[in-house]
C-alpha positions in Angstrom: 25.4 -10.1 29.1 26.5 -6.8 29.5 23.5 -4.1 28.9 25.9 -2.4 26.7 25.3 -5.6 24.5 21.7 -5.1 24.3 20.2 -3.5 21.3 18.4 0.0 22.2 15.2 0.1 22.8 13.1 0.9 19.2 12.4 4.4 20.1 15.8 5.1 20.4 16.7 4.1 16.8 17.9 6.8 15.2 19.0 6.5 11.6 22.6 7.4 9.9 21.9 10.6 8.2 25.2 11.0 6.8 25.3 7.5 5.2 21.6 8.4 3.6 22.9 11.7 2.2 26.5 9.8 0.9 23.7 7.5 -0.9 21.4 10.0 -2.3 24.8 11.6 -3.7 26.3 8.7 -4.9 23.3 7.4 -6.8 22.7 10.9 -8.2 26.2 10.5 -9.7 24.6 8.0 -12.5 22.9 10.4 -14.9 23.9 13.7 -13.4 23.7 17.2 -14.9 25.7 20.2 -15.7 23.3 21.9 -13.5 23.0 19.5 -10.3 20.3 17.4 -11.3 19.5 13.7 -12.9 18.6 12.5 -15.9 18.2 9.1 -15.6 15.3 7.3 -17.8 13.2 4.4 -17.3 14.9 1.5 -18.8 17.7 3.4 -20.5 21.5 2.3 -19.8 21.9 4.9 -16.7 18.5 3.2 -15.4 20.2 -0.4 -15.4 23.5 1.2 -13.5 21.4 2.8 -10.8 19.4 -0.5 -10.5 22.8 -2.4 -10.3 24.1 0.0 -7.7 20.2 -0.3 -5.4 20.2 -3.6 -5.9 24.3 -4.1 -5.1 23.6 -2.0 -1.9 20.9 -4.2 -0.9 22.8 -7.3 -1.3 25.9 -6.2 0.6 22.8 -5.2 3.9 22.0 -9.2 3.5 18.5 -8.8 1.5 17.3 -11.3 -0.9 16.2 -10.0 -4.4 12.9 -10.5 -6.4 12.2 -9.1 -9.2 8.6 -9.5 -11.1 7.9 -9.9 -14.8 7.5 -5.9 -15.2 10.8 -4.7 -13.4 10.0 -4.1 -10.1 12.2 -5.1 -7.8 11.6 -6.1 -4.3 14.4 -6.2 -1.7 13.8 -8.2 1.7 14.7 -8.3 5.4 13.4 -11.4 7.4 11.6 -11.2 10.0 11.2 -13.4 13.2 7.5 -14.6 11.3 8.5 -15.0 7.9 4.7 -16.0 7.1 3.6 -12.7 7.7 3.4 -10.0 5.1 6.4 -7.6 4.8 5.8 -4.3 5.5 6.9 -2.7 2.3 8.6 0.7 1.9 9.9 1.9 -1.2 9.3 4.6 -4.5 11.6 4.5 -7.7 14.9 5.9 -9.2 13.8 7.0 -12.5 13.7 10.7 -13.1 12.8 13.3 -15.6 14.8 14.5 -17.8 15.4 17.3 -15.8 15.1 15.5 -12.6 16.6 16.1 -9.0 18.5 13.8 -6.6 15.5 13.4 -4.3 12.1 12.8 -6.2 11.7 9.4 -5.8 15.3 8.2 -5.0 14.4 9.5 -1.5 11.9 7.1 -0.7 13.9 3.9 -1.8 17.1 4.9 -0.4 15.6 5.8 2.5 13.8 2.5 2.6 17.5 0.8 2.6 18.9 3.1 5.5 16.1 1.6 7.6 17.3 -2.1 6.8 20.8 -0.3 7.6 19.9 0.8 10.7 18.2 -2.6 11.8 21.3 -4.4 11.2 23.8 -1.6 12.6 21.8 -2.3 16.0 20.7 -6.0 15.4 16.8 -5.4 16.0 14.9 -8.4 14.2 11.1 -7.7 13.4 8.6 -9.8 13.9 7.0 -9.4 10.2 9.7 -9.1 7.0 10.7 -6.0 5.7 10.7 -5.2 2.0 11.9 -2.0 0.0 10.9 -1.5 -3.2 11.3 0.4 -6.4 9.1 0.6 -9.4 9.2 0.7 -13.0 9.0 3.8 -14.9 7.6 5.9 -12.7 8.0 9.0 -13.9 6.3 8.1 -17.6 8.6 10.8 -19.0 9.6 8.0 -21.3 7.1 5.4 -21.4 3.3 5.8 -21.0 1.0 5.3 -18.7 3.2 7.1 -15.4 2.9 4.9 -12.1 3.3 1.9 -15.0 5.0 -0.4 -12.0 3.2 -0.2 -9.3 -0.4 0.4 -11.8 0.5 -3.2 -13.6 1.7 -4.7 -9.8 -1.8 -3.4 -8.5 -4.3 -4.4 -12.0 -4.9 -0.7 -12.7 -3.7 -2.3 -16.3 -2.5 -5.2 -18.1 1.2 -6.3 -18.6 0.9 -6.8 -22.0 -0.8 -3.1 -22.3 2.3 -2.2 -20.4 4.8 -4.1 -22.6 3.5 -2.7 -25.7 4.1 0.9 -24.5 7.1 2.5 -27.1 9.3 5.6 -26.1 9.5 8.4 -29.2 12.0 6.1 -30.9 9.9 3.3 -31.1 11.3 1.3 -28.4 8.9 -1.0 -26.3 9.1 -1.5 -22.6 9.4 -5.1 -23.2 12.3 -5.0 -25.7 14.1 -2.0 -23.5 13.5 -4.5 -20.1 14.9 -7.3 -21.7 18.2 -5.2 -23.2 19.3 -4.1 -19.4 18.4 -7.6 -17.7 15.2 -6.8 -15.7 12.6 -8.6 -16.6 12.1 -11.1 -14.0 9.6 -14.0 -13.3 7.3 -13.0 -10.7 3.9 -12.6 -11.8 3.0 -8.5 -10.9 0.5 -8.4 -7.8 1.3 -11.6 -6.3 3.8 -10.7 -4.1 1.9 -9.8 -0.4 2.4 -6.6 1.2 1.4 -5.8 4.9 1.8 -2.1 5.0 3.3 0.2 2.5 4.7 3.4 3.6 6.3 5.9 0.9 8.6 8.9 2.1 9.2 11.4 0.1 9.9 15.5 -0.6 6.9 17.4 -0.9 7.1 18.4 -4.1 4.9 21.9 -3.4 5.9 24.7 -1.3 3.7 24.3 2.0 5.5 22.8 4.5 8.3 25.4 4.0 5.7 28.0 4.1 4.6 27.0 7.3 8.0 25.9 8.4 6.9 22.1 9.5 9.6 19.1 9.2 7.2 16.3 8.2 3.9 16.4 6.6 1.5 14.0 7.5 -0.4 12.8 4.3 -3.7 11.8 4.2 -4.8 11.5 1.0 -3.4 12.4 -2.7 -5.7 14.5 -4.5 -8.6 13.3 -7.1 -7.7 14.6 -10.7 -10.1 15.6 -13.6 -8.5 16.8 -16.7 -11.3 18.5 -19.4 -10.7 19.7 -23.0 -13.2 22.7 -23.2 -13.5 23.9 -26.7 -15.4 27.5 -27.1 -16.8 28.5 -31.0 -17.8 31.5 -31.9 -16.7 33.0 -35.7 -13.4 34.6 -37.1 -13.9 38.2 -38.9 -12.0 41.0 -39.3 -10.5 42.8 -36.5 -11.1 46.6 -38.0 -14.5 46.4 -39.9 -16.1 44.3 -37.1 -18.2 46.5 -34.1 -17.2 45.4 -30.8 -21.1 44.7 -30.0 -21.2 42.3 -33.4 -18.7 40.3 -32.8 -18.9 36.6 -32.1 -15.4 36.4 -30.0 -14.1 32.8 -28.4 -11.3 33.9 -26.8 -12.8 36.5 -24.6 -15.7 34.1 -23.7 -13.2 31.1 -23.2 -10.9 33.9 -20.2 -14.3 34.1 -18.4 -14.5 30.2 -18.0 -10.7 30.0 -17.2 -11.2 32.9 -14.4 -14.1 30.6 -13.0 -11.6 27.9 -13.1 -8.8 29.0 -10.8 -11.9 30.8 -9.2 -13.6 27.4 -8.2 -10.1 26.4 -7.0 -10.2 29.1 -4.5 -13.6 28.2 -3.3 -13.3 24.8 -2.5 -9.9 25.9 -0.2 -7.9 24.4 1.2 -7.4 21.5 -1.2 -9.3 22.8 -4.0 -7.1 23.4 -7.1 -8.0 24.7 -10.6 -5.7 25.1 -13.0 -5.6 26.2 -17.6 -2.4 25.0 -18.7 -2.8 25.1 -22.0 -4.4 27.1 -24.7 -4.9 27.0 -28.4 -6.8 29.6 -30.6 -7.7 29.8 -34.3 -6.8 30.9 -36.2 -4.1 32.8 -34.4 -3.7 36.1 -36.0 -3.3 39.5 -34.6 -5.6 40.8 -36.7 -8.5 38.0 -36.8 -11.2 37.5 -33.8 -10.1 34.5 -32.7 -13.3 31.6 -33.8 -12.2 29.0 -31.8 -10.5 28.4 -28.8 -9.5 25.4 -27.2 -7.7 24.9 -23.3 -7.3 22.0 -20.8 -9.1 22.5 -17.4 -6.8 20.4 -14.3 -9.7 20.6 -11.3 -8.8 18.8 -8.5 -9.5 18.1 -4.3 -9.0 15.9 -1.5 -12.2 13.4 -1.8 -14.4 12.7 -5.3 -17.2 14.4 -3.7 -15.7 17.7 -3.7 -14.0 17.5 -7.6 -18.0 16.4 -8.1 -19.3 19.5 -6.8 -16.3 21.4 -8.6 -17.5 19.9 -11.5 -21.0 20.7 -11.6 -20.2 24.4 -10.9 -18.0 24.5 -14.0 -20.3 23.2 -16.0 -23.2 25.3 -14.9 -21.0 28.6 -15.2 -20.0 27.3 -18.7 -23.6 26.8 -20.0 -24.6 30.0 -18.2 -22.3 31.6 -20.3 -23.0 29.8 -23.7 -26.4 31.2 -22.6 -25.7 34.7 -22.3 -23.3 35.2 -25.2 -24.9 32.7 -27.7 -21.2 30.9 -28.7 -21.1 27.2 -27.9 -19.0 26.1 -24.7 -18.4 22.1 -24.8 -16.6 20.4 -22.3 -15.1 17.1 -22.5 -13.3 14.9 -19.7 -10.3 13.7 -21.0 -9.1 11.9 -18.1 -10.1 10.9 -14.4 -7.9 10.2 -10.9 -10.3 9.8 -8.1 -9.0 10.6 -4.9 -7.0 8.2 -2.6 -7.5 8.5 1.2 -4.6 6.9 3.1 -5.3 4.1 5.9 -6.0 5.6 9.1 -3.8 3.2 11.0 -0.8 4.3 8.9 -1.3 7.9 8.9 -1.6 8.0 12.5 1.3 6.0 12.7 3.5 8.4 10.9 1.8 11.3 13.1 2.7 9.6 16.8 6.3 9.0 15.1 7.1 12.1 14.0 5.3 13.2 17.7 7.6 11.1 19.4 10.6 12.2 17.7 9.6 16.0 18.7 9.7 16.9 14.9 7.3 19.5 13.9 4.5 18.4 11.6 1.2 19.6 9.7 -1.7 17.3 7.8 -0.7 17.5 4.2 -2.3 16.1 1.0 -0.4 15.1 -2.0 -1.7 16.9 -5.1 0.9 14.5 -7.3 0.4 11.0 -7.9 2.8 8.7 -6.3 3.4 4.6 -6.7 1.1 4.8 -2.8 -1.9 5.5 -4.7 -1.9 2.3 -6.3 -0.5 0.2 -3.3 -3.2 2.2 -1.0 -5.7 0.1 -3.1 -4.1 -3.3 -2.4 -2.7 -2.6 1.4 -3.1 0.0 4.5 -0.6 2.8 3.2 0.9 6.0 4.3 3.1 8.6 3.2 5.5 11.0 5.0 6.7 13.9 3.4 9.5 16.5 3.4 9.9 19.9 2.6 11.7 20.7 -1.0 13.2 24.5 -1.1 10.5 26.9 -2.6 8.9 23.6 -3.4 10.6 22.8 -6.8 10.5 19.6 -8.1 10.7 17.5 -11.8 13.8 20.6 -11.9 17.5 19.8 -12.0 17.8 22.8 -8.9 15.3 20.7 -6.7 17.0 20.6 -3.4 16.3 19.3 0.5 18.0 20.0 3.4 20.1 17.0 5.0 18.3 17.5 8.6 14.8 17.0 6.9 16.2 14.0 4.6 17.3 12.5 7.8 13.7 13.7 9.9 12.1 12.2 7.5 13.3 8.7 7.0 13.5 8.5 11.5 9.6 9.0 11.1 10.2 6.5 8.5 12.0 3.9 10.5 9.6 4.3 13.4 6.1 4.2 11.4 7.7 0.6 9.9 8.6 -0.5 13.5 5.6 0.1 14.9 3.7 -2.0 12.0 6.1 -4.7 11.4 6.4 -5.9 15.3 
């Protein structure tokens, strides 16, 4: 045989960036804005015609095609040990409704350019390989977000799932059935190996610090609070300064500790109001009430649970001083997810060996790897996004990271898969 004949070593393999950037473009084409971006909706019409076209470009690569009983679709590459689990890849092609080409899309057509490049250079693994997308991702239609990869994983029911309805009424069950995706695997039992997800960073921090590929370790634990602060309306003009009983100015002393907490527990700490009510909302009336969402959040449960406690204390120190009542509610809780060691380094000696510059990063948005870290070792690679805009029709990446990234893909999958 010729050793012109022989496929390249696996460390040579480098991916067709031009062929991932034609199929970034050309699936960004189904749902496309005015302004450059995608809208393209779990389950809607444009959702079918971009699974059509995945699915159609998966076929033509020689993958086989499974598709469970809540949409997700899983597209496979033998390997040489077809009893093995598949190491997975994959993310989803719904957007927002002001959505960019990348978020999500990224990750599953990246996923195909690996199979892509396998076959251009006829490399066989030993283990399958899979690339995946889930269903409604996004939850900018349907509700819970993650719903996918949460009802593939048991974070909830199918039927909860199912019975979820968009503002129009329409259920996920009626709206999977209507564009032909409602398959007959049961969620979960479907193996998985590894799961690696790439995708843009969402954030600004990789561009700050001008690295290629962050190295994710974890995505960041989430507690959302409703934190309601009483006092008593009166009068603005008749009413002393010193007499009055005023929510709103005791209510900006716990948002300040907030975002203060945030900075203290640097450099994953995060502490964010987003939004604010107050009654009764005239210019002339101390506001009585005042009600605003706390977002605190960091890298492992034990430091939101230190974040918490310090809110909490500040907040009844206040109530203590001023004599209004401070309550604080959680609404809603994400505990931090730690990526598998094995996998993390594994996207750190790729992106080493491909001589791409890299950081640690942590993923402060939830992605369909939080669930599948729970069932299987995961990792996640990610991109910078310019001025680190995302969920925004000008989100943006630059074609040599889209390609960097997805090498550091192929190479992470390669070392796993055999």
């Amino acid at each position: 045989m010729n050793p012109k004949d022989l496929p390249p070593p696996t460390e040579a393999l480098r991916i067709n960036g031009e062929r991932l950037w034609d199929s970034l473009m050309t699936l960004a084409r189904i749902g496309g804005t005015d302004k450059g971006g995608v809208c393209r909706l779990a389950l809607t019409e444009l959702d079918r015609q971009g699974r059509d076209l995945v699915v159609g470009w998966a076929r033509d690569a020689g993958l086989s095609i499974t598709v469970d009983q809540i949409g997700n679709v899983f597209m496979r590459r033998p390997g040489r040990n077809n009893s093995l689990p598949p190491v997975m890849t994959g993310s989803h092609i719904d957007t927002q409704p002001t959505g960019g080409k990348f978020d999500g899309n990224y990750g599953v057509l990246a996923g195909l350019e690996v199979v892509r490049t396998l076959n251009d250079h006829g490399i066989q693994t030993e283990a399958p390989i899979e690339v995946a997308f889930w269903t409604n991702e996004e939850g900018s239609r349907f509700v819970p977000v993650m719903m996918g990869s949460g009802v593939f994983a048991g974070a909830f029911t199918l039927e909860h799932a199912y019975a979820a309805t968009d503002t129009e009424g329409k259920s996920v069950k009626d709206e999977l059935t209507r564009i032909g995706y409602v398959g007959s695997e049961v969620p979960g039992q479907h193996p998985i190996g590894a799961y690696f997800e790439t995708h843009i960073e969402q954030g600004p921090v990789l561009e700050d610090n001008d690295k290629t590929i962050g190295v994710v370790s974890a995505v960041l634990g989430i507690r959302w609070y409703d934190c309601t602060v009483t006092g008593m309306e009166a009068h603005a003009g008749p009413t002393p300064m010193g007499l009055r009983k005023d929510a709103l100015q005791v209510a900006t002393r716990v948002m300040q500790e907030v975002v203060a907490i945030g900075n203290r527990y640097a450099p994953h700490g995060r502490g964010t109001v987003g939004m604010v009510n107050v009654h009764p909302n005239s210019r002339n009336v101390i506001p009585g009430r005042v009600k605003f969402s706390m977002d605190l959040r960091n890298s492992t449960d034990a430091l939101v649970d230190q974040m918490d406690a310090d809110i909490r204390a500040y907040a009844a120190q206040v109530a203590a001083e001023t004599g209004l009542k401070i309550e604080i509610e959680l609404v809603s809780h994400y505990p931090a997810q730690p990526f598998h060691a094995d996998c993390v380094q594994a996207v750190q000696r790729a992106a080493e060996r491909l001589g791409y510059s890299h950081m640690p990063a942590v993923s402060g948005a939830g992605h369909d790897a939080v669930y599948m870290a729970k069932l299987a070792p995961t990792g996640m690679i990610f991109i910078p996004c310019k001025d680190g805009i995302s969920h925004n029709e000008i989100e943006d990446a630059k074609p040599e990271h889209i390609t960097a990234g997805c090498n550091v893909l192929l190479q992470a999958m390669l070392e796993r898969a055999g």
